[in-house]
C-alpha positions in Angstrom: -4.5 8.8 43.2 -4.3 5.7 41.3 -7.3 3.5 40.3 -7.5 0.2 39.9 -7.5 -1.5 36.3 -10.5 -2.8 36.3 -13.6 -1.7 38.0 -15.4 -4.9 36.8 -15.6 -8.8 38.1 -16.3 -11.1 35.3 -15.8 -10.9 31.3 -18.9 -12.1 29.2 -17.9 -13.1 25.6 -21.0 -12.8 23.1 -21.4 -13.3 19.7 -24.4 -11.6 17.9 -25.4 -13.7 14.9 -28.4 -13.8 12.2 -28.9 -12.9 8.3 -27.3 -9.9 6.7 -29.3 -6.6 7.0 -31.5 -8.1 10.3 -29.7 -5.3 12.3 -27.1 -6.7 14.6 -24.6 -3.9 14.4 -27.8 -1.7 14.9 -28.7 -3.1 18.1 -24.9 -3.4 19.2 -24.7 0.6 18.6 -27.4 1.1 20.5 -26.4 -1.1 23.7 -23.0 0.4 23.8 -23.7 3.6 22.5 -27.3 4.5 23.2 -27.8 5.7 19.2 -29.3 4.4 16.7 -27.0 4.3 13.4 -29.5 4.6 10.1 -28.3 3.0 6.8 -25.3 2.1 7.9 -23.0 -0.5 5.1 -23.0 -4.5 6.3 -20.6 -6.0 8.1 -17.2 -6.9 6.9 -15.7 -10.0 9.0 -16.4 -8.6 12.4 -16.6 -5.9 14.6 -16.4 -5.7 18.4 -18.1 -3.5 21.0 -17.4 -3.7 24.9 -19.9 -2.4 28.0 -19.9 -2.7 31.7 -23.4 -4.0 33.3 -24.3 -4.7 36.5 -25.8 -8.2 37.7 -26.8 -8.9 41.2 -24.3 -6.5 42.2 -21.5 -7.6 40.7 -20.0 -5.4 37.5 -19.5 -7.6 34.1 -17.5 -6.3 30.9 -19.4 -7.9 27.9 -17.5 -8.1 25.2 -19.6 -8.5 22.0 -18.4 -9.5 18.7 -21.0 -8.6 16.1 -20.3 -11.1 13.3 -21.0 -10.9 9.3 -24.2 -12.4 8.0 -23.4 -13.0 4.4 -22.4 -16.3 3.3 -19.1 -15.4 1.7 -18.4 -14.3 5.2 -19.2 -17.4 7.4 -16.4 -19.2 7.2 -14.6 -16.2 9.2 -16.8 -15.4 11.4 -17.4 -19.0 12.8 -14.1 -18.9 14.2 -14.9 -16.2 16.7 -17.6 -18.5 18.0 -15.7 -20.5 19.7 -15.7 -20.0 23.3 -18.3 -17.7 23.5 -20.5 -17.5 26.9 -24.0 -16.6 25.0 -25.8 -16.0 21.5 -27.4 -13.2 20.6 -29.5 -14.6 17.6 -31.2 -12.1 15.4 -34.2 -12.2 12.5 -36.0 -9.2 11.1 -39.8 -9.8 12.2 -40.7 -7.9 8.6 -38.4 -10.4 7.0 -39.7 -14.1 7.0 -36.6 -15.4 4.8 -34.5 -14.2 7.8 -36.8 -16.2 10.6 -36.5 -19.2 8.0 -32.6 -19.5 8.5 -32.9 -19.3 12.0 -32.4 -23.2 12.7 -28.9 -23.0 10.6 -27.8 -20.1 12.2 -28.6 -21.8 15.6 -27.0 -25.4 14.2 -23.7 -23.5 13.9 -24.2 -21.6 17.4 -24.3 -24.5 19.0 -21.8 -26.8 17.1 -19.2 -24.1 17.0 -19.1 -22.6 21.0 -17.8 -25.6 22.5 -18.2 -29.1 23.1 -21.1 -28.9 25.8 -22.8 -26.2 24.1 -27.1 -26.2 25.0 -29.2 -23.8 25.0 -31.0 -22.6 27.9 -34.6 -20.8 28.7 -36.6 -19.9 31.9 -38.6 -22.8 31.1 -35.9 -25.2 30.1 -36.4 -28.2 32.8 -33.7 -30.4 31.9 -30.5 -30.5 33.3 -28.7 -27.4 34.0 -27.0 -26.0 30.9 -23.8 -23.7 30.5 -24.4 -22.0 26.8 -27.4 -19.0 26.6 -28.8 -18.4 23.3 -31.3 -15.5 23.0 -34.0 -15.0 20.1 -34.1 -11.5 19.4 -36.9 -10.5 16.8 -35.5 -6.8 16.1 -37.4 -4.0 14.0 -40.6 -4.0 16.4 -41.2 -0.2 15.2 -42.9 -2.0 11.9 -45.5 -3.6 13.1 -47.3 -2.6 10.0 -44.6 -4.3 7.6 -44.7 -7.7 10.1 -44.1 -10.7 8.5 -43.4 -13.2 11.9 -45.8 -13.6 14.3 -44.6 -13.1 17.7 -46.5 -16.4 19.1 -44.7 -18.5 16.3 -41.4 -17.3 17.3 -41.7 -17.9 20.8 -42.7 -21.4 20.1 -39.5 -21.8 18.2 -38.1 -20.6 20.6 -39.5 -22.8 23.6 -39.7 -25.5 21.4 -35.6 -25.2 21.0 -34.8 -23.8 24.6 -34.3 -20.4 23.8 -34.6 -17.3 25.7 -37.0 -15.3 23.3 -37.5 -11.1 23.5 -38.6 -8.8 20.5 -37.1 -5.7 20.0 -36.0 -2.7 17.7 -32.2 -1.0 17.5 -34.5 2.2 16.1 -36.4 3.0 19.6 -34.0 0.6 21.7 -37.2 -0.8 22.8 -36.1 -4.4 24.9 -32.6 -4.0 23.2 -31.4 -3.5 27.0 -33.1 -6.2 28.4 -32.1 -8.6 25.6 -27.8 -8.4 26.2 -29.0 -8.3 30.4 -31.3 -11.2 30.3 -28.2 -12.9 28.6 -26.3 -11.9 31.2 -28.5 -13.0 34.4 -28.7 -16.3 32.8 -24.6 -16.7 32.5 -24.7 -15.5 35.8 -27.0 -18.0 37.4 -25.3 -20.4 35.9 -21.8 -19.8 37.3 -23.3 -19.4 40.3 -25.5 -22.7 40.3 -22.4 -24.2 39.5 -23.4 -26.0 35.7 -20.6 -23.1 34.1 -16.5 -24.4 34.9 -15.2 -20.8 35.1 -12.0 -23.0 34.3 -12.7 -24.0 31.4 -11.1 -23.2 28.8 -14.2 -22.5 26.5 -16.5 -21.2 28.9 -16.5 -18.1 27.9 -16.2 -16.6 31.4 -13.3 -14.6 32.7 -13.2 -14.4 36.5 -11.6 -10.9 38.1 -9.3 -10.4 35.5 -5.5 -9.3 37.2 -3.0 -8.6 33.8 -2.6 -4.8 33.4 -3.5 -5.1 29.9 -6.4 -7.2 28.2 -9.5 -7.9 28.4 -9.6 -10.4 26.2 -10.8 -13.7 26.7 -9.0 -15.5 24.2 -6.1 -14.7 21.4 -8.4 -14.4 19.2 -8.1 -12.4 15.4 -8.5 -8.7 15.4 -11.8 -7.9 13.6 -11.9 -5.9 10.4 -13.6 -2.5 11.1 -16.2 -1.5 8.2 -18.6 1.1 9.0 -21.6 0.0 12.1 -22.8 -2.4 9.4 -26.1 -4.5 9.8 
């Protein structure tokens, strides 16, 4: 019997950003592939990992692109920011040099997206928004070695309309929640009506019908190195 192509109703496009060694690859690993990969090399470029969630009944293929945080790398990976639905912005809570470059990192997340790009929160009471950016402070399993408060990063992230979890890649503690919550938010949104599904940068793909694909854009292949994080 033949199956349909897709099994799924929407494409999410995320990009998962932050300083070198903060553990993105880590927690994209463990999302997609329930495992935790230790001392893995950094990131070359980019790399790409796809899952199928479920959000208020209806199945969405995220497709994540996990992007290099060292400098020398910036000026590739920026291009796969554009047209991206949501943020995945990460710091090492044991690592305050990492929460210090958190307002570049988000300076480019926002400039880079699209032209409408605005974060969003569960508090944000503005006007409706069409760009999610989630604070993720990863490497909760070292409390001991903490160097960020939780109550400081939650104010930077209220203070800049963020949606704001900690987590760790090692236990997968909120690592779940934090691509889902993402997720739920893109999702209200389309259905509030404040994300075009037709345009071009939204990041969305609606019931996609080509036999082949996936993708939401003709975008570069990324360069494979290892998990990196």
């Amino acid at each position: 019997m033949a199956t349909a192509p897709y099994n799924y109703s929407y494409i999410f496009k995320y990009i998962i950003i932050g300083d070198m060694g903060v553990g993105k690859s880590c927690l994209l690993h463990q999302f997609t592939e329930k495992k935790f990969m230790a001392d893995c090399p950094h990131t070359i470029g980019v790399e790409f990992g796809t899952r199928i969630i479920e959000v208020s009944g209806q199945k969405i293929k995220l497709q994540i692109w996990d992007t290099a945080g060292q400098e020398r790398f910036r000026a590739v990976t920026r291009s796969y920011y554009r047209g991206a639905a949501g943020a995945l912005m990460v710091y090492d809570i044991t690592r305050r040099s990492t929460y210090n470059h958190l307002s570049s990192w988000l300076t480019d997340a926002r400039n880079l997206t699209n032209p409408n790009t605005v974060s969003t929160s569960k508090v944000w009471t503005g006007k409706a928004q069409v760009y999610v950016i989630i604070l993720i402070g990863n490497k909760a399993d070292l409390e001991a070695q903490r160097d960020v408060t939780y109550e400081e990063a939650k104010q930077f992230a209220e203070e800049n309309g963020l949606l704001f979890l900690e987590a760790s890649a090692k236990t997968g503690e909120n690592v779940e929640d934090a691509f889902l919550e993402a997720a739920k938010k893109i999702y209200q949104n389309i259905q509030d009506g404040s994300l075009d599904l037709n345009a071009a940068e939204s990041g969305v793909q609606h019931k996609p019908s080509a036999p082949q694909g996936g993708r939401l854009t003709s975008e570069p292949q990324p360069q494979r190195e290892g998990c990196g994080c």
